[in-house]
Backbone bond lengths (Angstrom), bond angles and torsions (degrees), N, CA, C in turn:
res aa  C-N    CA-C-N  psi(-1)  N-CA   C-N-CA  omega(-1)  CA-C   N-CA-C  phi
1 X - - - 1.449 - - 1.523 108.46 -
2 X 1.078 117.95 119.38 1.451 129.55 168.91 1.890 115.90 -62.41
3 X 1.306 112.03 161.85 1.539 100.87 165.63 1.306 127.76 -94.41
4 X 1.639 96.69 3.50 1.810 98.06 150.00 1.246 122.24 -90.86
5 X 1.295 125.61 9.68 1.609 130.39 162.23 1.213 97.98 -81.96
6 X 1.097 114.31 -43.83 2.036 105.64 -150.13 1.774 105.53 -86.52
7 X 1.525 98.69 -27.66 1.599 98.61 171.98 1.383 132.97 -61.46
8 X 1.953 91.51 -34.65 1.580 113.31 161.95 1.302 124.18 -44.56
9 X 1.285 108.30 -50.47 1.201 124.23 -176.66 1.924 134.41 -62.03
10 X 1.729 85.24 -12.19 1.489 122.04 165.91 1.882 112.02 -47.77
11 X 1.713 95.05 -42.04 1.662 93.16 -175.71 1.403 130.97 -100.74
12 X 1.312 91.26 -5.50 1.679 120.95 178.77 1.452 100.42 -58.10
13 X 1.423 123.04 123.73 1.646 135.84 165.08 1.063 120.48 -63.82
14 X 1.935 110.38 -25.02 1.425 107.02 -179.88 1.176 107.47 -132.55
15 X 1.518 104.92 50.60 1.591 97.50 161.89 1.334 110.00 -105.83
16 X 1.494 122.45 131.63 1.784 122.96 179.49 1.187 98.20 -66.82
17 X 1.313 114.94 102.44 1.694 116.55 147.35 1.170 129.43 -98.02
18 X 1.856 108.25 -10.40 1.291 102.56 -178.44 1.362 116.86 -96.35
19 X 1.559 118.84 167.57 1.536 117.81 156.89 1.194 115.20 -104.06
20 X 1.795 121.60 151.50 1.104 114.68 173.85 1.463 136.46 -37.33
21 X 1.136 94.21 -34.87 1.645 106.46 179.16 1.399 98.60 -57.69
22 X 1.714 121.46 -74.57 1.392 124.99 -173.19 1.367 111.32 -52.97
23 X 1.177 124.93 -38.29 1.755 131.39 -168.04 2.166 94.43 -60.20
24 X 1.043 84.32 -50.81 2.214 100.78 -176.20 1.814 98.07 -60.09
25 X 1.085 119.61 -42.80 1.545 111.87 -178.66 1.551 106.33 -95.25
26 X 0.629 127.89 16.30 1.748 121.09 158.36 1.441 118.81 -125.04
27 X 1.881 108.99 -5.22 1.549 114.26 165.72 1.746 89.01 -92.71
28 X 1.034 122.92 -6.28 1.759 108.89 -165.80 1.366 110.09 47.59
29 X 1.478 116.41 60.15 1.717 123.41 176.58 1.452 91.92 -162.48
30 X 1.072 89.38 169.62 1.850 104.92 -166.59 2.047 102.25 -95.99
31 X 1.406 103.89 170.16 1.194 126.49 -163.14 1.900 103.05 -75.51
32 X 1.335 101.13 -33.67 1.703 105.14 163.92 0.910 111.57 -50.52
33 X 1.957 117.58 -65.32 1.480 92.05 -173.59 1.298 146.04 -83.93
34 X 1.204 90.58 16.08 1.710 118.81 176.78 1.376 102.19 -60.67
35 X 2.035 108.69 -76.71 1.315 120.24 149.99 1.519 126.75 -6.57
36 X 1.283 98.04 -74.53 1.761 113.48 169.89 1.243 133.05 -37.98
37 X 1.613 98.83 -31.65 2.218 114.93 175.27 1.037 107.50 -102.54
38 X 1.516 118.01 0.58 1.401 124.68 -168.58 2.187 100.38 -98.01
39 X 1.436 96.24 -47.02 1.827 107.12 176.63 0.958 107.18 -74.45
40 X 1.471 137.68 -32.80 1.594 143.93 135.59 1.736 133.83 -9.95
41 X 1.657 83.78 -41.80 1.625 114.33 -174.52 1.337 99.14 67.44
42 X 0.812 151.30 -4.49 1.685 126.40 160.03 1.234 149.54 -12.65
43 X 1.770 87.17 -46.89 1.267 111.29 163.37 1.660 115.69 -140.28
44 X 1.296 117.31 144.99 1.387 104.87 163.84 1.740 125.94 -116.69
45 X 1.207 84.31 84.10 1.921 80.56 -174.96 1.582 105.25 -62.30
46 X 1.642 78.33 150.76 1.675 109.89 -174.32 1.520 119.24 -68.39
47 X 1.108 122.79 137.89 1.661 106.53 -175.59 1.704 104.29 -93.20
48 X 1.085 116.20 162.97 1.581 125.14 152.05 1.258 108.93 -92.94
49 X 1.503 101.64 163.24 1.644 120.76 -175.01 1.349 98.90 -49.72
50 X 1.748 132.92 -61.51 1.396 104.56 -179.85 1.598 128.94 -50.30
51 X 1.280 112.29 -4.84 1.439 114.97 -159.30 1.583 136.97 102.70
52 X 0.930 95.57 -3.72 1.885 123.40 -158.91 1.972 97.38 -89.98
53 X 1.736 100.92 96.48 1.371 96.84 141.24 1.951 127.03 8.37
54 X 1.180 106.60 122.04 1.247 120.48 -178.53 1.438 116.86 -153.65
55 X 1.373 114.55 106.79 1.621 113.31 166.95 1.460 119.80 -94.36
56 X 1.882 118.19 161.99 1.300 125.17 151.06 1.353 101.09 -91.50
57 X 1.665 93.16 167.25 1.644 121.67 163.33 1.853 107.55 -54.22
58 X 1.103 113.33 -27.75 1.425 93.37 -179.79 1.644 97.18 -97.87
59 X 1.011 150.26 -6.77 1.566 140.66 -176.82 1.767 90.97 -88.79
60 X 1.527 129.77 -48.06 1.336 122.79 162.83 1.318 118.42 -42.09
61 X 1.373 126.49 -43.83 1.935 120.32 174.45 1.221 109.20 -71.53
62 X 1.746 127.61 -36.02 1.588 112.44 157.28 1.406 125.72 -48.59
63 X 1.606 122.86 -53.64 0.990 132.14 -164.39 1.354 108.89 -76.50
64 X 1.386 124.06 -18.75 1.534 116.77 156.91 1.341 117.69 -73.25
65 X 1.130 128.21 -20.82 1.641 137.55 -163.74 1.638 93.24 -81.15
66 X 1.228 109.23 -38.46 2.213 111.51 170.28 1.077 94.53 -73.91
67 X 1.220 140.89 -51.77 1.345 126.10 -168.23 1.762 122.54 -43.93
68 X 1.296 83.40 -46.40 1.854 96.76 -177.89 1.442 100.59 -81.78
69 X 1.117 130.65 -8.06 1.756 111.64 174.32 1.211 94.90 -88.54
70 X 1.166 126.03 -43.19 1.138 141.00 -178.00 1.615 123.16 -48.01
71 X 0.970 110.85 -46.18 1.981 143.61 -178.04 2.100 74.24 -81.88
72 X 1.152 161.71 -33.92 1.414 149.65 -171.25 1.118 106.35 -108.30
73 X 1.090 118.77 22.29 1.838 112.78 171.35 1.731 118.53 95.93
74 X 1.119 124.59 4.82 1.550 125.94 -151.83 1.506 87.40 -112.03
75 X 1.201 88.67 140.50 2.023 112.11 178.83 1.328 96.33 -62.68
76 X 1.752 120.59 141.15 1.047 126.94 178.62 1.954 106.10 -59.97
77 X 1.408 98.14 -39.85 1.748 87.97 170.84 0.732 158.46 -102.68
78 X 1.827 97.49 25.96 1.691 125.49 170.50 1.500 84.47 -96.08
79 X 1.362 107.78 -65.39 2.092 104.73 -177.33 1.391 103.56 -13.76
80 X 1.359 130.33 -64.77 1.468 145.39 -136.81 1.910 94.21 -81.79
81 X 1.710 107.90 -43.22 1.037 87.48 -172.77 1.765 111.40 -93.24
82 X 1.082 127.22 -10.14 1.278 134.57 174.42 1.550 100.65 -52.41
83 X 1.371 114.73 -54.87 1.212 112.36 -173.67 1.897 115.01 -77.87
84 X 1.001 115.54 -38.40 1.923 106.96 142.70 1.182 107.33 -29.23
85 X 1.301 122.51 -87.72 1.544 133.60 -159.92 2.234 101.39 -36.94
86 X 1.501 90.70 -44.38 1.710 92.92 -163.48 1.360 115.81 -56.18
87 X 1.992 101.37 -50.16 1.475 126.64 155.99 1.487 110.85 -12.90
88 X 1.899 91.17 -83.32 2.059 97.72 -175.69 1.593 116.46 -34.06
89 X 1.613 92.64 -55.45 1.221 98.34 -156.06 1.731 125.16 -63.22
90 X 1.558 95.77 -33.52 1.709 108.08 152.83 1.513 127.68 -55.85
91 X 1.311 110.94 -49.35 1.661 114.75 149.38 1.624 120.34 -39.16
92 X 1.134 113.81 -50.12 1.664 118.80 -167.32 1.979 94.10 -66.30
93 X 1.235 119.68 -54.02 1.253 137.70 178.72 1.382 132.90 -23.35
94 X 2.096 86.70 -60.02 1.525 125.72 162.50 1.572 114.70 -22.53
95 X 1.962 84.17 -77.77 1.354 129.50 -175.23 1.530 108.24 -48.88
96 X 1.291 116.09 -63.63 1.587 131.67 -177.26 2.404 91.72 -46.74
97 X 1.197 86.14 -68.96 1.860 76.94 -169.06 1.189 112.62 -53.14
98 X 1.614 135.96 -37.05 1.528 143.38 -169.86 1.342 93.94 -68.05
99 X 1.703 133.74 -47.77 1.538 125.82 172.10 1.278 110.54 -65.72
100 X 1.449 131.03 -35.97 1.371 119.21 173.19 1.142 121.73 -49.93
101 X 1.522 110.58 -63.93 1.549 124.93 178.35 1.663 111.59 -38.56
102 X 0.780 107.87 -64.51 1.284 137.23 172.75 2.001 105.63 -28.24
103 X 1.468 109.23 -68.27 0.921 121.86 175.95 2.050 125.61 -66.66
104 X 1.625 99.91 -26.26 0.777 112.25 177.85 2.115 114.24 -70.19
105 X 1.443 104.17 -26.51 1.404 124.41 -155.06 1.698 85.61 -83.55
106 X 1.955 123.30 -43.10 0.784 124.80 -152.52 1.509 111.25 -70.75
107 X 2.155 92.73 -36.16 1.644 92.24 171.19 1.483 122.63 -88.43
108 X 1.020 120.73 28.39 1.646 126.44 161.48 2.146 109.56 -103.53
109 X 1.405 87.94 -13.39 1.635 66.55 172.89 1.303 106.77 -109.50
110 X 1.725 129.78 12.28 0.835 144.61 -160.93 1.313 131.52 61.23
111 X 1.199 106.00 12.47 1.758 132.62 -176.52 1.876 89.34 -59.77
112 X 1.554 149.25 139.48 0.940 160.32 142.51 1.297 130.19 -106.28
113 X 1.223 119.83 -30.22 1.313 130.02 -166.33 1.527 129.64 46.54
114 X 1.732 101.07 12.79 1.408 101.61 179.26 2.057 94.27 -102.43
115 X 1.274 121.42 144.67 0.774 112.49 149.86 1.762 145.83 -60.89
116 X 0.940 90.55 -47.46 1.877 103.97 161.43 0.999 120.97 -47.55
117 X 1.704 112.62 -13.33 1.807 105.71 -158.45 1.615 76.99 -97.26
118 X 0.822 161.68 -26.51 1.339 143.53 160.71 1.504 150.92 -34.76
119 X 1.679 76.88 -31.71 1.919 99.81 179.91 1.593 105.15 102.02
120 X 1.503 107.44 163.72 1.320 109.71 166.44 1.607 125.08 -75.57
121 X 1.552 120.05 131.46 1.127 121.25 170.95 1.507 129.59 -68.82
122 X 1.296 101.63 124.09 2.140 103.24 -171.00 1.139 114.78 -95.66
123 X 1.332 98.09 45.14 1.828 110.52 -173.01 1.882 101.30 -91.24
């Protein structure tokens, strides 16, 4: 690995750079509940060769997003799944406009895909 790989690797969302330890002091929460979003499945940080817990920058913006349900009263394993549920449901959303679009493009070229929408053939 060169040190223009590893610098690269600076912008990457899912590269584990952190350790639990560091990941727990920059959420200002402890290493349990790291653990805790981790048996949750929320997240699955990556291990290193010794074995040792490893997060990305994007498993840290999840794991703050429990934090704050969490910091409002919400069970760490409703937190965990609320924020699943939010995930899907932004996915489903995605999906829903990319078929719209999609569908919308089809009725401007007059593309339908219904046969009927054509009319009867006087063949």
């Amino acid at each position: 690995m060169t040190a223009d790989d590893s610098f690269g690797r600076l912008d990457d969302d899912d590269y584990p750079a952190y350790t639990m330890g560091r990941a727990a002091e920059m959420l200002g929460t402890t290493q349990g509940f790291l653990r805790a979003i981790g048996e949750a499945r929320l997240i699955t940080p990556l291990r290193s060769e010794g074995g040792h817990r490893r997060y990305s920058r994007y498993q840290l913006r999840i794991a703050a997003r429990a934090r704050e349900l969490v910091d409002q009263g919400t069970p760490v394993e409703a937190a965990c799944r609320i924020i699943i549920l939010e995930d899907q449901l932004e996915e489903a959303q995605r999906l829903n406009a990319e078929y719209r679009r999609a569908a919308e493009g089809a009725g401007e070229t007059g593309e339908t895909g219904d046969a009927e929408a054509s009319g009867p053939s006087d063949a």
